[in-house]
C-alpha positions in Angstrom: 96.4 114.1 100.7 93.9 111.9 98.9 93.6 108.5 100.3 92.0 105.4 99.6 90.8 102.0 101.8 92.0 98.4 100.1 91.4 95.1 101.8 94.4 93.1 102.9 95.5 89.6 103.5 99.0 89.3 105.4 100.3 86.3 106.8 103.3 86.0 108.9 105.1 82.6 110.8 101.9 82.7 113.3 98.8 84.8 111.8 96.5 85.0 109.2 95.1 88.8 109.3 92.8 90.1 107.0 92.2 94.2 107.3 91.9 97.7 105.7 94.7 99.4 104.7 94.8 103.0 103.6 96.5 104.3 100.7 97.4 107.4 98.8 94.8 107.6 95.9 97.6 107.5 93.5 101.6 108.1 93.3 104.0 107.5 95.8 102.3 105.1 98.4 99.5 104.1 96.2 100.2 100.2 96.3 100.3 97.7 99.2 104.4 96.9 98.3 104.9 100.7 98.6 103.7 100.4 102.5 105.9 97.1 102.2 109.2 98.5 101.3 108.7 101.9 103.8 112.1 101.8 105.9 111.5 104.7 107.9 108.0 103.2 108.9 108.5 99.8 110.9 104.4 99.2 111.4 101.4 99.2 109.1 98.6 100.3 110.7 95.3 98.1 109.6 91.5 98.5 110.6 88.9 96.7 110.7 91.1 93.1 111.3 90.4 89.5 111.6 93.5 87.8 112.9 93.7 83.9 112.9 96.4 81.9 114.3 97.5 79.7 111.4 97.2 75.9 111.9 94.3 76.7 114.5 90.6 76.5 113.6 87.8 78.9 114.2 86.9 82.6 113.5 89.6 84.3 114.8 89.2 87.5 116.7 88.0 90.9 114.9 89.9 94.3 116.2 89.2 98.0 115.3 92.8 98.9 114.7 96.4 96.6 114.6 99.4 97.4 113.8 102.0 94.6 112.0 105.4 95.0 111.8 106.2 95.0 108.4 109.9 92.6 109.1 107.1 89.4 110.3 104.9 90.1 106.8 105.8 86.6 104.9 103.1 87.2 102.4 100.7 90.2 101.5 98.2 90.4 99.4 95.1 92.1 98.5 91.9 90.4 99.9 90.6 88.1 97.8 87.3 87.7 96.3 84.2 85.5 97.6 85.5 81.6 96.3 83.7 81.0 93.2 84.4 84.5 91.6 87.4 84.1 90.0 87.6 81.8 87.1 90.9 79.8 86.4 93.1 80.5 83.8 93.7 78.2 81.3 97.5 77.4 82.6 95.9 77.5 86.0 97.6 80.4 87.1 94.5 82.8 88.6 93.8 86.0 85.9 95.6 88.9 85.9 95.1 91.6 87.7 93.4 89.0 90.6 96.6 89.8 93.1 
């Protein structure tokens, strides 16, 4: 199988982790919500991570591999962009195709 590397942004009650997910090139598993909605899988595995603890400041700590259950994931996302590359929509919603 074909796979593919996408960088992530999950949060859940306590963390902020940022990492690399691998996906299937295309098809079934090909989008972060696929992962997401996987009931016979209760982890996702990430690499190269950055977890912060929310309402804490500082770096954070950077792992080679983590796995989050997928039941604490409150929000996912993929990575976002360096601030400043994303220009605001007129209804100041960001573009589409940004998330």
């Amino acid at each position: 199988m074909q796979t593919r590397q996408e960088r992530v942004y999950f949060e859940t009650a306590r963390h902020r982790i940022a990492g690399t997910l691998t996906l299937a090139r295309d098809g079934y598993r090909s989008r972060v919500s696929d992962v997401l909605n996987a009931t016979e899988r209760d982890f996702i595995s990430l690499t190269d991570v950055t977890v912060e603890l929310v309402g804490h400041e500082g770096p954070g700590t950077h792992h080679d591999f983590l796995a989050v259950s997928r039941h604490h994931v409150v929000i996912a996302i993929p990575e976002l962009p360096e601030q400043g590359e994303l220009e605001p929509a007129a209804n100041g919603l960001p573009p589409a195709g940004a998330f």
